[in-house]
N, C-alpha and C positions, 0 to 999 in steps of 0.2 A: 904646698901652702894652701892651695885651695882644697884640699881633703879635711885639712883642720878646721877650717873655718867651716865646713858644712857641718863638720860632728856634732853629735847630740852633746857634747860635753861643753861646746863652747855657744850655746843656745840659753838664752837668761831665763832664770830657775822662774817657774811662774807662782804669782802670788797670789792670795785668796783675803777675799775680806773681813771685817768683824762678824758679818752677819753669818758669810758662811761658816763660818768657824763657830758661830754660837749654834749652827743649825746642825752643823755634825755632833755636835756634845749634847743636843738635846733627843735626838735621834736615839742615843744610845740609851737614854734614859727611857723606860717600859712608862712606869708610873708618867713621868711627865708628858709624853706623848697622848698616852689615854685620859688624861688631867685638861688636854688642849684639846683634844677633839672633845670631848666632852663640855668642852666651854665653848666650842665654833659650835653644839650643838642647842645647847641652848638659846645662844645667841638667835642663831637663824629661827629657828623656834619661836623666839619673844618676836622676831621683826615679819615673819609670814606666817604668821601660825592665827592670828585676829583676821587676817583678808581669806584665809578658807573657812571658817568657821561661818556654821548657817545662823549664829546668834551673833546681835549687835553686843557693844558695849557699855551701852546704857538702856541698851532694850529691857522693860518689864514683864514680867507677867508672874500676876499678882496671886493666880488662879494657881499657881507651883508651890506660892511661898517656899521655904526652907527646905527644900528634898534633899535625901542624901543624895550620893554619888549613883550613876546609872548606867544606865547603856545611851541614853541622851546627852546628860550632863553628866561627864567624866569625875570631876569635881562638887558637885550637885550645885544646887539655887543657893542664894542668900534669901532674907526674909523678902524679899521684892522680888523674889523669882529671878535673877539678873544671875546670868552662869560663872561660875565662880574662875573655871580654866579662862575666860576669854578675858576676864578682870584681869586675873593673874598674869597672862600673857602680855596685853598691852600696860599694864605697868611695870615689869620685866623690861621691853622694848621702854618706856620712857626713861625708867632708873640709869641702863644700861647709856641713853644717851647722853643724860645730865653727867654720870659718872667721866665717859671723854670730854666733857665740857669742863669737868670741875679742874682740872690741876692750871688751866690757864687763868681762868677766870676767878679761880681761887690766891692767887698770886700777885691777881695785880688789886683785887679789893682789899688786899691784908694792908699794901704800904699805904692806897687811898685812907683807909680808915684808922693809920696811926696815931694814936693819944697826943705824938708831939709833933715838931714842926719835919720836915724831912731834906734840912739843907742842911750841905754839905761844910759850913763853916764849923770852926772851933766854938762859936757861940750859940751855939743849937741847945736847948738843955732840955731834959725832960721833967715835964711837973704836973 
């Protein structure tokens, strides 16, 4: 009786969760794999890519105006001389933040801002 009870047969079947299971189905997918790391790259990019760069983000210089793209400025100048990748980057990095901010924050200003009253009785009406 005690052989039975050690077997591998009488041992509870182990389970796995939502997440793993979505992680092996994405795994298998080429396209969505290189889809993800290509967004974890950019990502990290828009959030550390403004703190190495040897240009500010509002820094001018006037004396560049409008240059194309370079061996300095990847991207080139705007008419203010201001590097166009270091723009591009820190507003990357803010979009990217507002966007996780937006679905909560978007949710709860929709009921605040409803045309009608938002109780719950039979004599609610809208007008």
């Amino acid at each position: 009786m005690d052989a039975a009870a050690n077997s591998p047969a009488a041992a509870p079947e182990q389970g796995s969760s939502l997440w793993h299971d979505a992680w092996l189905r994405l795994r298998k997918n080429r396209l969505a794999v290189a889809g993800l790391a290509f967004l974890v790259f950019v990502a990290v990019t828009c959030l550390l890519g403004p703190l190495f760069s040897p240009y500010g983000y509002e820094e001018q210089r006037l004396d560049l105006g409008a240059s194309p793209p370079g061996a300095q400025h990847w991207l080139g100048t705007d008419t203010l001389g201001r590097d166009l990748l270091v723009r591009t980057l820190t507003g990357g990095a803010s979009r990217s933040a507002s966007a996780w901010r937006l679905p909560s924050s978007r949710s709860r200003s929709a009921w605040s801002t409803a045309p009608w009253p938002a109780s719950s009785g039979a004599s609610a009406t809208r007008s």
